[in-house]
N, C-alpha and C positions, 0 to 999 in steps of 0.2 A: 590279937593274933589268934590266928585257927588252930587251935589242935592237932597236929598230925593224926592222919587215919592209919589205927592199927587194924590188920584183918590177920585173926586169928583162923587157922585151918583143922576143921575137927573132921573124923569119920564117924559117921552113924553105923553100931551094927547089930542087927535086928534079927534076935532068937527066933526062931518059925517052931521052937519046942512051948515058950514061956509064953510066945507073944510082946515081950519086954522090947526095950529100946534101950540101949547100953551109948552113951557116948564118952569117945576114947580121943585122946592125941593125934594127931598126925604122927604114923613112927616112918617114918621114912629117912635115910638117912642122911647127915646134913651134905648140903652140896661144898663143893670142890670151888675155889679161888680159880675163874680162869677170864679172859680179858672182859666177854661179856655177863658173868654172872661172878655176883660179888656179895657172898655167904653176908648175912647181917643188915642191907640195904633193905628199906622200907619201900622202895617203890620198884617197880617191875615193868618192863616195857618191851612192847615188839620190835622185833629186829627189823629193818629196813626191808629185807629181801622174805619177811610175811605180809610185805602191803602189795595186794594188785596192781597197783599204780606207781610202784616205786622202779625207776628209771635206771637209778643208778649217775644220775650226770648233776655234778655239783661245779656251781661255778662261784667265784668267791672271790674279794677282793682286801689286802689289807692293808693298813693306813697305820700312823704313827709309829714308824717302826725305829728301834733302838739299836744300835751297835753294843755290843758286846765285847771291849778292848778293840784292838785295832790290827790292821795286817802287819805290822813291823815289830811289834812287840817283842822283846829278849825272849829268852827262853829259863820258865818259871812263869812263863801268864795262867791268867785265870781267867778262862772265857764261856765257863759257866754264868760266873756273872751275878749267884744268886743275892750275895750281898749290896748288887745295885753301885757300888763303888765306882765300877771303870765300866757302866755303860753312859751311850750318848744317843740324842735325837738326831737320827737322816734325813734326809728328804726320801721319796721315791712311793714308790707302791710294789707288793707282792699278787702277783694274778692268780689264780687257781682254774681251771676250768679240765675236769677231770671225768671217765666213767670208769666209778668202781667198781663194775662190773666185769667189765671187760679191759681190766688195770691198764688203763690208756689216758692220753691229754699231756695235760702243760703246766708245767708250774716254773713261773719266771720270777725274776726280780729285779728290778731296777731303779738304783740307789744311787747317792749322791752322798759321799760317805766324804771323812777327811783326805783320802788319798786319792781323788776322782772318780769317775760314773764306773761303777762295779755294775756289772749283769751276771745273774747264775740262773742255770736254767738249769732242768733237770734232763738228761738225754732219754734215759730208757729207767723205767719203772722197773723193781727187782726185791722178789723174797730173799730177806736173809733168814728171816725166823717164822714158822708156820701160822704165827699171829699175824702178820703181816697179807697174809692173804693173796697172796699175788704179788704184789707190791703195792696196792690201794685197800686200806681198809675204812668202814665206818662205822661208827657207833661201837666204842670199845672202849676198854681201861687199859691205860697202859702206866707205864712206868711206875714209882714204888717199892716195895720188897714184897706188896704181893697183889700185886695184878696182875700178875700171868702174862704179862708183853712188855719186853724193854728193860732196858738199865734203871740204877735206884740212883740217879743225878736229880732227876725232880719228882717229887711225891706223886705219888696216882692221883690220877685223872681221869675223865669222860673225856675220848678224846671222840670229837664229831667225826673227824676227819682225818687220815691220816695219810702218808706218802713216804715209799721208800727207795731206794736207785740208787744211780750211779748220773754223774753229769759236771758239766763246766762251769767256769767263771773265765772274765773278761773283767780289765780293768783300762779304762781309757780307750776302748776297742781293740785292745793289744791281752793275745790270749794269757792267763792266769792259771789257772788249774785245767786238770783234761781227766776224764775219767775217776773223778774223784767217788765218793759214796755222798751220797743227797738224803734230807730227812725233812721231812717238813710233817708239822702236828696242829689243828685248830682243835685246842681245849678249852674246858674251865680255865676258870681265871688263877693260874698259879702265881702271879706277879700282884703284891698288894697295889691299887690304882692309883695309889698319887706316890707313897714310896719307891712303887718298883721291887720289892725283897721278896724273897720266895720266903715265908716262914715253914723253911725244913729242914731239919727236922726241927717237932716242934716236942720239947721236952715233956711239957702239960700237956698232952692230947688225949683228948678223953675218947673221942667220936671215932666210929671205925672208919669212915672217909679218910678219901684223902686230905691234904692240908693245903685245900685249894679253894677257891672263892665261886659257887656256881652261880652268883648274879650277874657276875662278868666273863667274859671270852676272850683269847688272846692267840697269836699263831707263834709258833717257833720254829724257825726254819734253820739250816747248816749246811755247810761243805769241810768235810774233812779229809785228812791224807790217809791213806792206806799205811805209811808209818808211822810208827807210834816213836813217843817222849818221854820218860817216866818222871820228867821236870816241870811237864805241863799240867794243866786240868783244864779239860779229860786230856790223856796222854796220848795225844795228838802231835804227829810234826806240825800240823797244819789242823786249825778246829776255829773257821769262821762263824761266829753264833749272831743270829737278828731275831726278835721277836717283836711282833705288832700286839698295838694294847685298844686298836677298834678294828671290828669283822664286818665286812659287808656280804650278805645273802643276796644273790640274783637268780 
């Protein structure tokens, strides 16, 4: 196994009295926790919108997707999920086809769940928080207690992809939810791959990353009510949770 590549940052400063070459620290001061820059990270990368060529239009597909409890469930569910307990295998696929540029596109789903063929679609793309960028972001950290984007439900991530709004659900072609809030995320792998368990929090953690798996990718997608439960998790009247555990790139 390689090494990680450390690169250390010095400044050269050169007396014009002595002639001398003095080399000193980098003092600059340390950077700020914010969605894309993450104080302590060994690798550093361009943002999408510094390549000439970058578009903005991502189109995406996800497969193996999982229910997370069920539409009927009393109240007291848990549809986080992270213990893996009360989810289950669908059928169906989630589409993506999006420009984040211009916070536009589609993002549908179409599932075959225990209680008949669910569709959710997203109506209209929508900032709730300035991380969010529009309603379309990409290439970011979110969630955590410090990634500077999103609630501390699932540990930080590289989220590729991300999506926010407002939209419906249908269940047997018979409307379901209407104007509800939409979330959908393609990250690192928060779900271990054959388990399914989010290990978070993880007591032992040593690594300043999040406590997420970046050889794999997964998408998490939601519809939830604008009232809240304080019997649920999250405290949701209504918090339909799916996540896919393979991404397709087109």
């Amino acid at each position: 196994m390689r090494a990680p590549l450390l690169l250390s940052v010095a400044v050269f400063t050169v007396s014009t009295l002595t002639g001398s070459v003095r080399l000193e620290a980098d003092r600059q001061a340390p950077a700020q926790n914010n969605p894309r820059q993450q104080p302590g990270a060994q690798v550093t990368m361009f943002a999408p919108e510094q390549h000439d060529l970058y578009d903005g239009h991502f189109i995406m597909s996800a497969n193996r997707i999982y229910m997370v409890g069920g539409l009927n469930d009393a109240p007291g569910w848990d549809h986080l999920g992270n213990d893996a307990t009360n989810v289950k295998l669908v059928g169906g696929t989630a589409e993506i086809d999006v420009d984040e540029m211009k916070n536009t596109g589609k993002f549908e789903a179409r599932l075959k769940i225990p209680e008949g063929d669910l569709v959710l679609a997203m109506d209209r793309f929508h900032e709730f928080n300035p991380c969010q960028n529009g309603g379309i972001a990409a290439f970011l950290h979110e969630h955590g207690t410090d990634s500077g984007c999103g609630d501390n439900n699932w540990p930080k991530a590289f989220g590729y992809l991300a999506g926010w709004g407002y939209g419906h659900a249908t269940l047997n072609a018979k409307p379901l939810y209407d104007n509800y809030e939409m979330h959908f995320m393609v990250t690192d792998g928060i779900r271990d791959r054959k388990t399914l368990k989010v290990a978070y929090p993880m007591p032992d953690k040593k690594l300043p990353a999040g406590e997420v798996n970046p050889a794999t990718q997964q998408i998490d997608f939601y519809i939830r009510s604008p009232q809240t439960n304080p019997k649920n998790k999250p405290n949701r009247e209504v918090f339909v949770h799916f996540f896919g555990m393979e991404i397709t790139w087109k």
